[in-house]
N, C-alpha and C positions, 0 to 999 in steps of 0.2 A: 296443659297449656292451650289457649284459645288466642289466635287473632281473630279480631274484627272490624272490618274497616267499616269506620265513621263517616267518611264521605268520598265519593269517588266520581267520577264524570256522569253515570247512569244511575239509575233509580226505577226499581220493580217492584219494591216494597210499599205497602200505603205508610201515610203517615210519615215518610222520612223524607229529605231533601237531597239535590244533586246541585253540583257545580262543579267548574272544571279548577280539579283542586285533588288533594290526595291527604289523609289521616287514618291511620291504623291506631288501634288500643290494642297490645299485646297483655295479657295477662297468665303471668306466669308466676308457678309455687309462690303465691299470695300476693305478687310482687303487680301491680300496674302500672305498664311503661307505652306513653304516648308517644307517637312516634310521625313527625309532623301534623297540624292545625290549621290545614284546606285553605281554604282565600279567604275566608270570613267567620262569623262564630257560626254558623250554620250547625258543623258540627257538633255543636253544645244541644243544639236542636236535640240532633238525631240519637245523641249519646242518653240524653232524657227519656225520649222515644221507646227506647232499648234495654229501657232500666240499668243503665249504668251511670254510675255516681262520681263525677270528674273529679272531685274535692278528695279522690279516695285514690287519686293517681299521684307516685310518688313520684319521676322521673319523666320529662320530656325531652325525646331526643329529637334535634331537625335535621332533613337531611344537606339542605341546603337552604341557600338566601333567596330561591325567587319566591316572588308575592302568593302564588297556588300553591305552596307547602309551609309559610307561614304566616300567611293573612291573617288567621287565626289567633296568633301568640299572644297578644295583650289581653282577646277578650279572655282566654285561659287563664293568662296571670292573674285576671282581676279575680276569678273565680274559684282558682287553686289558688292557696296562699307560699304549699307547702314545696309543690314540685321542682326538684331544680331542674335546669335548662342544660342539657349536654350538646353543643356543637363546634365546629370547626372554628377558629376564631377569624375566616375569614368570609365568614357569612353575613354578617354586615359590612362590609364592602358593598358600593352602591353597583347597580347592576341594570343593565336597559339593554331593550331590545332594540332590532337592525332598523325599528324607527327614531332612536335615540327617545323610548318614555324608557320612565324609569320602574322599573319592575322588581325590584328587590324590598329590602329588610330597615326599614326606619330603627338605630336603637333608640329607643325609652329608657333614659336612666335611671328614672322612678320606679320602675316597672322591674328593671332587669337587677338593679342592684344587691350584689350580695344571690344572686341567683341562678348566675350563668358561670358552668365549668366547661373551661373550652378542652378539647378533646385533639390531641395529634398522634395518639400512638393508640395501637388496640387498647382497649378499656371492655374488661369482664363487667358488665353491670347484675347480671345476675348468674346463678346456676345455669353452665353453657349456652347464654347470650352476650355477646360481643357487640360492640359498636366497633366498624373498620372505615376508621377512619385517611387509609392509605391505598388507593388503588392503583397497581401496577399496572400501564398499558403496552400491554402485549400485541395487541392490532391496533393501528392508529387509524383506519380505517371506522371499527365502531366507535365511534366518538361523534356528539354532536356540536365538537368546536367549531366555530365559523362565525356565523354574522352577528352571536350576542357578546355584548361587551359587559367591562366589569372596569371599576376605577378604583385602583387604592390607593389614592391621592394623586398621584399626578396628571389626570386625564383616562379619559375612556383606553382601553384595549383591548385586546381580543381574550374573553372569556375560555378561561383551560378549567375549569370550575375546580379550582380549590378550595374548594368549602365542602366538599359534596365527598359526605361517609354513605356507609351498608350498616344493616344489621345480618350478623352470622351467628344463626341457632346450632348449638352440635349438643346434641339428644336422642339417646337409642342408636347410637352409633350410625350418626346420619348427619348430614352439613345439610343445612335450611338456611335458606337466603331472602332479605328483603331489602328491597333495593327500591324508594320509593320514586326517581326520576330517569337515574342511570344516563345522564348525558355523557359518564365515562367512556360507556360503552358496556351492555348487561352482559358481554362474552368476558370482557377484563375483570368485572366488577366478578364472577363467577368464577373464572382462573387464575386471579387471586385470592379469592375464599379456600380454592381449592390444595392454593401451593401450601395453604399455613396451617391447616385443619387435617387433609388428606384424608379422607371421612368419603365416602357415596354418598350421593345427592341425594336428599330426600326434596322436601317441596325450593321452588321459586316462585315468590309472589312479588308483584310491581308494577310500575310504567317501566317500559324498556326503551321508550322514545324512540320509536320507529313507526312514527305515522308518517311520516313523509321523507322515508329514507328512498332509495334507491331499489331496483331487482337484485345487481349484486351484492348489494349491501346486507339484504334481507334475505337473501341464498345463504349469504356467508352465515347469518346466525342462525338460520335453518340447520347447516350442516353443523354448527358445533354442538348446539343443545341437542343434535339426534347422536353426538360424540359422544359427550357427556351425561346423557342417560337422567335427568333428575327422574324422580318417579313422577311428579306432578308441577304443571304451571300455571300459575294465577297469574291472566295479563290484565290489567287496567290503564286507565289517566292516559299516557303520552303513548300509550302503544296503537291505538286505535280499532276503531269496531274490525272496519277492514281487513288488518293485520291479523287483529285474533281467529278471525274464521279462516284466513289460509293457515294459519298455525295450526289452527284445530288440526287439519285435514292433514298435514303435512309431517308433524310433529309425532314422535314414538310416544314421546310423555301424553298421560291425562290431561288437556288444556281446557281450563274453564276462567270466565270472564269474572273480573274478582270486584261486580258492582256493590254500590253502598248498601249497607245492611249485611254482605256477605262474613259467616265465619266458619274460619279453620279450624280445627279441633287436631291437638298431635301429643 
């Protein structure tokens, strides 16, 4: 199995593109599963780049509705014909930030028809890859509820992101986590993988969305992930440059920054 992310906030690589956006290609026992479509087709760019053939990806899962993890989706659709679309069915719900723009997921019923399966309960998509689409919040603390809002029909509210799954890899008797946003909270989204799996940690790859958390906000996730022990952490997108270098320094696990072009091999 190989992830590799498509596109990610930085760029080291020649020849490939960055934007603030997030797209992983998991490819596993023959199987390729997209897994959010960055803010733009950008990633189609990069996936050319890289010699990887999108037309050959069966499965797109999203994590959620905002515009940097599905800006993507249509130029995909136009270009895969075959892949169906697995997410939350309340990802298109409209969605806007604490300026009132709107930052969410236009649906295309042209586009999506006949192609989207919504997803509310764990769903096996492959040999030990799950899509979890249910995260228990055990700290209400790591959460980044607050100032973005979400409408399902009756007017703006306060955004609790119900739309927003994980993927959980258990392989070699290990729980693998990717969490492409984690507004849940990346200790919930991780202690819930843990309570259903019960597996040791092998990698965590993601945005944790903690660039502009708090000191104790970011002590507190300091001390569970040094609890929890994964072997390795791949931070990107929402977690920030800043973040990851006190992480490095702070953190028991391996931490490395999981820029565009990056892949994991497991």
């Amino acid at each position: 199995m190989r992830i590799i992310t498509l596109i990610e906030n930085t760029v080291y690589k020649k020849n490939l593109l960055a934007e603030h956006g997030l797209s992983f290609l998991i490819d596993i026992d023959n199987r390729k599963i997209l897994f959010d479509t960055g803010q733009s087709g950008a990633f189609i760019h990069n996936a050319q780049q890289l010699g990887i053939n999108l037309q050959e990806v069966d499965t797109l899962v999203l994590s959620h509705g905002h515009y940097d993890h599905t800006g993507g989706l249509y130029a995909f659709l136009a270009l895969n014909s075959k892949a169906k679309v697995y997410c939350k069915q309340e990802l298109f719900y409209k969605k806007f930030n604490k300026f009132g723009e709107f930052i969410g997921t236009e649906y295309n019923i042209d586009l999506l028809k006949d192609r989207v399966v919504y997803v509310s309960e764990k769903l096996q998509l492959a040999k030990g890859l799950w899509i979890m689409p249910n995260t228990t919040i055990y700290d209400n603390k790591d959460s980044s509820v607050g100032y973005l809002k979400i409408d399902k029909g009756n007017g703006p509210e306060q955004d609790h992101f119900p739309d927003e799954l994980f993927i959980a890899i258990t392989r070699k008797d290990e729980l693998s986590i990717i969490s492409s946003c984690s507004h849940l909270g990346i200790t919930n989204i991780v202690e819930t993988a843990l309570a259903t799996f019960n597996l040791p940690l092998g990698f965590i790859v993601g945005g944790f969305h903690i660039k502009d958390c708090g000191a104790e906000h970011y002590a507190m996730i300091f001390d569970y992930l040094n609890k929890v022990s994964p072997k390795q952490i791949g931070v990107c997108h929402c977690t920030g440059i800043e973040k990851y270098e006190e992480m490095k320094q702070k953190c028991k696990a391996k931490v490395f920054y999981n820029s565009t072009g990056h892949q994991l091999n497991m």
